[in-house]
C-alpha positions, 0 to 999 in steps of 0.5 A: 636248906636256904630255900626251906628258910627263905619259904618259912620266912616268906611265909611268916611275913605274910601271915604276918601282914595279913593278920595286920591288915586284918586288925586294921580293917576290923577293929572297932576304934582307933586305939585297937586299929592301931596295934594291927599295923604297928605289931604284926605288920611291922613283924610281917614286913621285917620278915620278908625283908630280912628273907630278901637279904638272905636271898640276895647275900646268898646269890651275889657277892657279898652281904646285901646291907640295903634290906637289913637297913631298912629293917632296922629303920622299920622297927624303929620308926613305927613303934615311934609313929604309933606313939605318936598317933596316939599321943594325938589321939589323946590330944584330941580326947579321942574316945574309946570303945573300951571300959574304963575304970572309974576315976577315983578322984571325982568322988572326992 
């Protein structure tokens, strides 16, 4: 029974990361390309990562804590880099391919 999870979770995590990469790659301005890291790699690699816990709390004594740690410090700091990012992006007036609505106030 362990094994068919720890397979579906492998597996998601790297169907995960592969769509990620994708988007990194494919994506066409900076704004876009930066959701493919930061949503489905993030959920990729916490998959395999919590798939490597069970594994090792399973086969030794006790519960393997450095992987469900490092998860955590996953989820945490990459919606914050991502924010950052774009912050600077926005910073540095960085366009994007995107429409956008009309400003309002410019026709006042």
């Amino acid at each position: 029974m362990i094994d068919i999870l720890l397979s579906v979770l492998i597996l998601t995590g790297a169907i995960f990361t592969f769509i990620g990469s994708l988007g990194l790659a494919r994506l066409r301005d900076f704004y876009t390309r930066l959701h493919g890291p930061t949503k489905a790699t993030t959920l990729g690699v916490g998959c395999l990562l919590i798939a490597s816990a069970l594994y090792f709390s399973v086969r030794e004594e006790g519960v393997s804590l450095h992987e469900v740690l490092v998860t955590l410090f996953l989820f945490i700091t990459a919606p914050v880099s991502a924010h950052l990012l774009a912050k600077a992006a926005l910073h540095l007036k960085v366009r994007s391919l995107a429409a956008t609505p009309p400003d309002n106030d410019a026709a006042d």
